[in-house]
C-alpha positions in Angstrom: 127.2 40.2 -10.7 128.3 39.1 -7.3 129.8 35.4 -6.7 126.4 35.2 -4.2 124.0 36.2 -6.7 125.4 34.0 -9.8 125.5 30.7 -7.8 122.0 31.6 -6.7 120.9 32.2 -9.9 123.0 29.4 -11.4 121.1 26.6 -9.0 117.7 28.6 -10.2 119.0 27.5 -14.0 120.0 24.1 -12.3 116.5 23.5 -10.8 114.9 24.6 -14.4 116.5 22.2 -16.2 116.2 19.2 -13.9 112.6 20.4 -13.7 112.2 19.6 -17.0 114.1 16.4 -17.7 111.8 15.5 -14.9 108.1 17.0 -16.0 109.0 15.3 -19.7 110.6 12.1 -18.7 108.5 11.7 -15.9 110.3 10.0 -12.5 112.8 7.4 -11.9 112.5 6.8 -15.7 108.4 5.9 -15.8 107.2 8.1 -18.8 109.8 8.5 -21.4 108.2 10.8 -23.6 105.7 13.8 -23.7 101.3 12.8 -23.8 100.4 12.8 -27.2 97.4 15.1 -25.9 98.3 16.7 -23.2 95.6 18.2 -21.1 96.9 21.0 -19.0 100.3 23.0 -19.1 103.2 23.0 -16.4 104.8 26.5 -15.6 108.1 27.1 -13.5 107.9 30.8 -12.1 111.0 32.0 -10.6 111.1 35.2 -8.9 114.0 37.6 -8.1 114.1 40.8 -6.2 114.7 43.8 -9.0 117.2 45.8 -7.0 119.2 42.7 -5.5 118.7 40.4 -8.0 118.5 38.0 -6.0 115.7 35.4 -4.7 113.2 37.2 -2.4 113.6 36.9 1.5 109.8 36.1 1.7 107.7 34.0 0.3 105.3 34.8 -3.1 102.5 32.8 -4.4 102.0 32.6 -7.9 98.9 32.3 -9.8 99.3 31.3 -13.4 95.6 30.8 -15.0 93.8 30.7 -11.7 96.3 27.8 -10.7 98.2 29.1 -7.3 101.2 27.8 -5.7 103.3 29.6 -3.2 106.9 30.4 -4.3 109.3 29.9 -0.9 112.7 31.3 -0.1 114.7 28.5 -0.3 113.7 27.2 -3.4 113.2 30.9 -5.2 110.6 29.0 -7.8 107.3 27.2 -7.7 106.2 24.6 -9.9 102.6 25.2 -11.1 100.7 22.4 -13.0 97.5 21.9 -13.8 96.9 24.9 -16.2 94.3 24.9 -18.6 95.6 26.1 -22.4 92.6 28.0 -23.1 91.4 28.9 -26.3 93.9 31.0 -27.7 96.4 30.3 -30.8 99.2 30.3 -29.2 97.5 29.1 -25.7 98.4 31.8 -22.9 97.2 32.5 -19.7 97.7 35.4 -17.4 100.2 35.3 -14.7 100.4 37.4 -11.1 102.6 37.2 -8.8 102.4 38.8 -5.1 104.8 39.1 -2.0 104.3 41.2 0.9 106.9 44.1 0.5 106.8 44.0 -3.2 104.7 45.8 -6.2 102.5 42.8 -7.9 103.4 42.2 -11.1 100.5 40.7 -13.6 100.9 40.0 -17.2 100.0 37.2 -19.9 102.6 35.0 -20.4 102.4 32.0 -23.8 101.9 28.7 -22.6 103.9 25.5 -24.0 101.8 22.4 -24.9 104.8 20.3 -25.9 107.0 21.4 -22.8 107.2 22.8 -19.2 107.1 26.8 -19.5 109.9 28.8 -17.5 109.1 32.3 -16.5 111.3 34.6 -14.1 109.4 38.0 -12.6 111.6 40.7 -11.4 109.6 42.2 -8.8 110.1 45.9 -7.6 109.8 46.7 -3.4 107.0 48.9 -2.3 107.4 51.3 0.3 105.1 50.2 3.0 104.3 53.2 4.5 102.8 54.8 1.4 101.5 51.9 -0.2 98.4 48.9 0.5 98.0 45.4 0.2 94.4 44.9 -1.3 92.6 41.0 -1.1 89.3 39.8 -2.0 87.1 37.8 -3.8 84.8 38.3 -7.3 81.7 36.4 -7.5 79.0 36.3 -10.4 76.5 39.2 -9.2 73.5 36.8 -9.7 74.8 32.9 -8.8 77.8 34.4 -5.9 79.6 31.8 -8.0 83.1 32.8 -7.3 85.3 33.9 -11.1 88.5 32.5 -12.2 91.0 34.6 -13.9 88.8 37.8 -12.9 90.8 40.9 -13.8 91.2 43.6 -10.9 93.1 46.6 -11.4 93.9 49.5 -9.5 94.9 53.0 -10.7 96.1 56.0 -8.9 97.0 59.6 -9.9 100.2 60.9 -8.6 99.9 64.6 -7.9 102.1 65.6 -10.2 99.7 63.7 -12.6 101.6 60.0 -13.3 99.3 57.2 -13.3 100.1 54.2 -11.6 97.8 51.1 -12.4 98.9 47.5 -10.4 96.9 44.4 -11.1 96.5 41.2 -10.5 94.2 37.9 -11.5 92.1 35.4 -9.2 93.2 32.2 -8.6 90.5 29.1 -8.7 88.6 30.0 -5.6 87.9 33.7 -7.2 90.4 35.1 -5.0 93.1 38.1 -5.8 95.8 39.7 -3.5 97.3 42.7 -5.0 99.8 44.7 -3.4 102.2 47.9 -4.2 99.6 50.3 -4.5 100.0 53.6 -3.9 97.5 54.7 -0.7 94.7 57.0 -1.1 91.8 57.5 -3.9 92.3 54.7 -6.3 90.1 53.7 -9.4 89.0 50.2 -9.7 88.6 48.5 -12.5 86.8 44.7 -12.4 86.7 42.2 -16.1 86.2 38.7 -17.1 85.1 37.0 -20.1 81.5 37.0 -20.8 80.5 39.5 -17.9 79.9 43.1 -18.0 83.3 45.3 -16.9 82.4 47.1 -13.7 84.5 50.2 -12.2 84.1 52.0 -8.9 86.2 54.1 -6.6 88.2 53.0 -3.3 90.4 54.7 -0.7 93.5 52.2 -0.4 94.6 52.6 3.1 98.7 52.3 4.4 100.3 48.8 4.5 102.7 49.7 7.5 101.7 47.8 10.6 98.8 46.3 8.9 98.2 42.8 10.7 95.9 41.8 7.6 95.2 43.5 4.0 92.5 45.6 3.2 89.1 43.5 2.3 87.7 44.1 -1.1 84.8 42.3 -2.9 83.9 42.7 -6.1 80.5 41.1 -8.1 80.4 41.1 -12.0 76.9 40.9 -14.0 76.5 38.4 -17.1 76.5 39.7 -20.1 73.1 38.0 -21.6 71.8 39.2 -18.6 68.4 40.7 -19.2 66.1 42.8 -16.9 63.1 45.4 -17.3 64.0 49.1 -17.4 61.1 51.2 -15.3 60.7 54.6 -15.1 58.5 57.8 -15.6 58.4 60.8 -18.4 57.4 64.1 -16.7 57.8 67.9 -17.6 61.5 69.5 -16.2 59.8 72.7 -15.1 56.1 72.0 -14.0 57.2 67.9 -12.9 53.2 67.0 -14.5 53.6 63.6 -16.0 54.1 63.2 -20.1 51.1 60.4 -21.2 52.0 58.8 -24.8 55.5 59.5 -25.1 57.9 57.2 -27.0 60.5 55.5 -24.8 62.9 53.7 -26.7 66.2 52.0 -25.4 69.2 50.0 -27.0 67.7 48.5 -30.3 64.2 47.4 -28.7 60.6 48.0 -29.6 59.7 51.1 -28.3 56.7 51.6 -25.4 55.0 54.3 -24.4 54.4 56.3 -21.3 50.8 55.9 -19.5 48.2 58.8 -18.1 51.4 58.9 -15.2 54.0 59.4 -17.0 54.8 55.7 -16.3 56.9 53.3 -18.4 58.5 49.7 -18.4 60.8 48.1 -21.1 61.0 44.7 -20.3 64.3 42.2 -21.4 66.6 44.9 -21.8 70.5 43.3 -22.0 72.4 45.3 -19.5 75.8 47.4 -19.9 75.3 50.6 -21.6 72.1 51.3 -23.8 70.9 54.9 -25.7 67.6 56.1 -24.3 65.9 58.0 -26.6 62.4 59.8 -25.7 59.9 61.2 -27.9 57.0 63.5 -27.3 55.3 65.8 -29.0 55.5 69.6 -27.9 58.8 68.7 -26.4 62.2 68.3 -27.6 63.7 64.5 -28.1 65.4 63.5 -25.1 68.9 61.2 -25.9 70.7 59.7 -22.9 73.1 56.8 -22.3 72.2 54.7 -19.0 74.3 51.7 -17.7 71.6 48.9 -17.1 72.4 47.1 -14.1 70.2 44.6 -11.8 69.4 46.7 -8.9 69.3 50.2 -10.9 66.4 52.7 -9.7 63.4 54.1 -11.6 64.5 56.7 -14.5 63.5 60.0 -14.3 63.2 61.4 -17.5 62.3 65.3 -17.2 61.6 66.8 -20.9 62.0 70.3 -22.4 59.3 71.9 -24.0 59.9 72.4 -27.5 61.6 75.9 -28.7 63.7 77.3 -31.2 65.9 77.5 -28.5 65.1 75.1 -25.7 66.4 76.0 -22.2 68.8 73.5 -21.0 68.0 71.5 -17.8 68.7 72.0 -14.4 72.2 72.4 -13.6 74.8 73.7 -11.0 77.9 72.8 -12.6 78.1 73.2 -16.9 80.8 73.5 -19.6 82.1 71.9 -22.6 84.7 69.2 -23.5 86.9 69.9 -26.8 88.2 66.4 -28.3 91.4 67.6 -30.6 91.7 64.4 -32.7 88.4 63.1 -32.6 85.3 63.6 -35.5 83.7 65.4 -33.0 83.2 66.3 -29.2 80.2 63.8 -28.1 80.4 61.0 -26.0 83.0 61.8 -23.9 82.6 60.4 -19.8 82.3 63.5 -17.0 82.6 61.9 -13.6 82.0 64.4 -11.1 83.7 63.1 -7.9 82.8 64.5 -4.4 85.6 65.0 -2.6 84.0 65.2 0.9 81.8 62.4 0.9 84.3 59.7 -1.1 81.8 59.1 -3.2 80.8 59.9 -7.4 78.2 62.2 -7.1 77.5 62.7 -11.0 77.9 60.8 -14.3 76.9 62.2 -17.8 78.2 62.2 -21.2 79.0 64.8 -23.7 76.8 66.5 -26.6 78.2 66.5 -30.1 79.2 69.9 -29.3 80.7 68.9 -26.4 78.6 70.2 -24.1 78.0 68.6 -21.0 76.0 69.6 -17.5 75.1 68.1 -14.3 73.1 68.7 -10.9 75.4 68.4 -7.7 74.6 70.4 -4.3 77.4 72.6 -3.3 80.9 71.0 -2.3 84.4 70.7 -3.2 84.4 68.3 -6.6 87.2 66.4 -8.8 85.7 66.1 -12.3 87.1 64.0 -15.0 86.7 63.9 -18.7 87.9 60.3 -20.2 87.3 59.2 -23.6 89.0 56.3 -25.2 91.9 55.5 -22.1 92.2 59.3 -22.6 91.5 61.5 -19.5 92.0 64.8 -17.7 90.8 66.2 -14.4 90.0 69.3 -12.3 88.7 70.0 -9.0 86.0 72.8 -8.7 84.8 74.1 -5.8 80.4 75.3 -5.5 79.5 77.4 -3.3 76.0 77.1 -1.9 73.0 80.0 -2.3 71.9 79.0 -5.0 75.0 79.7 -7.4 76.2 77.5 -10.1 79.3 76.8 -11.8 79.7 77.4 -15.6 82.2 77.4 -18.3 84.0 74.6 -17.0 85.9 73.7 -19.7 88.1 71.1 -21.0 90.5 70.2 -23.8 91.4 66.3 -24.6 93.7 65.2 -27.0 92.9 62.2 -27.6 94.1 61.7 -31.7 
C-alpha cells in the first residue's frame, strides 16, 4: 500500500470514528447517549476505486433504503440518515451505489439499531465505450405512485455465453441510475414487495459521449390486483365458435362459453393463472396466461378429439429435456425476433417436454429457462410456407 493510499484511507477510518462519537453523543456534548427507541438507522458509505484503491475522482450518490445522498471526492463517504429498519430480524436494507465511470454495485447490507452502520464499496470501472448508464423511474401501474426500494436489474449474455447482471434500487422519489452495463440486448428484470415482478427486453445503448443516460421507465401491477379475463373458444381448423364449453382459470368457478364462442371470467388476481378448457368432442385445452391490466381477448382454438389429436398450428416445434427435474413440463420458451427487437412468442413446455409456437418467418433467438436455469439458440425460418421442427433442447437444471 502506497504512503498516498494509506493516509487516505487512514482519514476515511478517522472520519468513521469521529462520525460516530458524533451520531451517538450527539454535538458539542448535547445527547450523551443512544434513543431508547430509535426510529430510523444512520449509515456511513465509503467508497473506493477497486484497482487504485483509493477514493473515486468523481462523485457517487448512495442510496441505502430509498435514502440518497451523494458521496463527493473530497470527503470519499456520505452520511446517510433517516433509514427506516424495516421489518426484518436483523433489520437490513438494500444498498446501491453509482458513479459515472464505474460498474453499480447493489446489495443488502444489516442495519444497526443501537449504532451508526459503516459500509465501504469497492467499485469496479466500466469501459465507457462498451458499456450504458440506464436512469429512470418505477411507478405503481394503476396509482403512477412512484416505488421505493423497487428492484431493477439488468442482464446480458456475453457471446461466449457469461452472464453479466448489474442492479440497482430506487431511492424515495422511485428513481434508479444504474450504470456498467454491458451495451446491446439486455433482459430486464423489475420487483418490489407486494407487486407482481415484470420482465421485458431493452437495447442498452454506448455510454461514450453520452450528454445524458438512457431513459427507462418501468410500472409494476399490485398483487391483489383483480380484473375480468375475456375471450372466445372456437375450432383450430374450421375457426366456428365452441357454445357451452367450460373455461376455467386459476382456482375460480368455472363459466362457460355462449352461442359465439364468447366468455368472461370476472375478478381474476393477475400474475400467472392455468387456463383449462373443456368441451365435449374436443380435447381439454391447458395453458398458462400472465393476467395483466391491459391484456387482449384470448383466443382459445380447440382440437377435435382423436386417439391422436393433431397438434396446433405451428412454424417452429421441438422438445425441451430437463436432466434433473421430475419431468420436462413447464419450462419457459421465449422466442425472440431478432429483426424487429421485439419477443415475438411465449409458451410453456408439455410434460413431455414438448413445446410449439406460431412465428412468420425471420431470424429468431429462443430460450428455454426453468428455475434461474436457461439455454439459448438462434434459428433461422425461411418463408413459403416451411416450418421448423425438432428444435431441441437439453437443460440441466438438478
Amino acid at each position: 500500500m502506497d504512503s498516498s493510499r494509506a493516509k487516505r484511507i487512514g482519514c476515511l477510518t478517522a472520519v468513521c470514528a469521529a462520525l460516530c462519537l458524533a451520531l451517538l453523543c450527539g454535538c458539542g456534548g448535547v445527547g450523551d447517549s443512544v434513543p431508547v427507541d430509535p426510529t430510523s438507522a444512520i449509515v456511513v458509505v465509503g467508497v473506493i476505486d477497486a484497482e487504485t484503491e483509493d477514493f473515486l475522482e468523481v462523485e457517487a450518490t448512495a442510496v441505502v433504503g430509498g435514502v440518497r445522498e451523494t458521496v463527493t471526492v473530497a470527503e470519499g463517504s456520505a452520511v446517510v440518515r433517516g433509514i427506516p429498519f424495516g421489518t426484518g430480524t436483523p433489520p437490513t436494507q438494500p444498498l446501491t451505489v453509482t458513479a459515472r465511470g464505474y460498474v453499480t454495485e447493489s446489495y443488502p447490507i444489516q442495519i444497526s439499531v443501537t449504532a451508526a452502520t459503516f459500509e465501504t464499496v469497492t467499485m469496479t470501472p466500466a469501459n465507457p465505450s462498451t458499456t450504458g448508464i440506464v436512469e429512470g423511474y418505477v411507478r405503481n401501474d394503476a396509482t403512477g405512485e412512484r416505488l421505493i426500494s423497487a428492484l431493477v436489474s439488468f442482464e446480458h449474455t456475453q457471446p461466449g455465453g457469461e452472464i453479466v447482471i448489474v442492479k440497482g434500487h430506487t431511492d424515495n422519489d422511485g428513481c434508479y441510475i444504474i450504470g456498467g452495463m454491458p451495451i446491446g440486448r439486455v433482459e430486464v428484470t423489475v420487483a418490489a414487495d407486494g407487486y407482481l415482478t415484470t420482465e421485458t427486453v431493452m437495447n442498452v445503448i454506448q455510454a461514450e459521449g453520452a450528454v445524458e443516460p438512457q431513459q427507462a421507465d418501468f410500472t409494476l401491477v399490485g398483487g391483489e390486483t383483480k380484473i375480468a379475463v375475456s375471450g372466445r373458444v372456437v375450432d383450430v381448423f374450421t375457426q366456428q365458435p365452441i357454445a357451452g364449453a367450460e373455461v376455467t382459470i386459476g382456482d375460480l368457478e368455472p363459466v362457460h362459453s355462449d352461442a359465439d364462442g364468447a366468455f368472461s371470467v370476472p375478478d381474476v388476481f393477475v400474475g400467472e393463472r392455468a387456463v383449462v378448457v373443456k368441451a365435449p368432442g374436443y380435447d381439454d385445452y391447458r395453458e398458462n396466461v400472465e393476467v395483466m391490466p391491459g391484456m387482449g381477448s384470448l383466443l382459445i382454438q380447440m382440437n377435435e378429439e382423436a386417439d391422436r389429436p393433431p397438434p396446433g398450428p405451428y412454424t417452429i416445434r421441438g422438445t425441451v429435456e430437463l436432466v434433473g427435474a421430475e419431468n420436462n413440463a413447464g419450462a419457459r420458451v421465449e422466442v425472440f425476433d431478432v429483426n424487429n427487437a421485439l419477443v415475438a412468442a411465449v409458451t410453456f413446455t408439455d410434460i413431455e417436454g414438448g413445446y410449439s409456437v406460431f412465428v412468420p418467418p425471420g431470424t429468431y433467438e429462443i430460450t428455454v429457462s426453468y428455475e434461474g436455469h436457461s439455454i439459448r439458440r438462434m434459428v433461422t425460418l425461411p418463408g413459403a410456407g416451411q416450418k421448423l421442427e425438432g428444435i431441441d433442447f437439453t437443460l440441466t437444471v438438478g
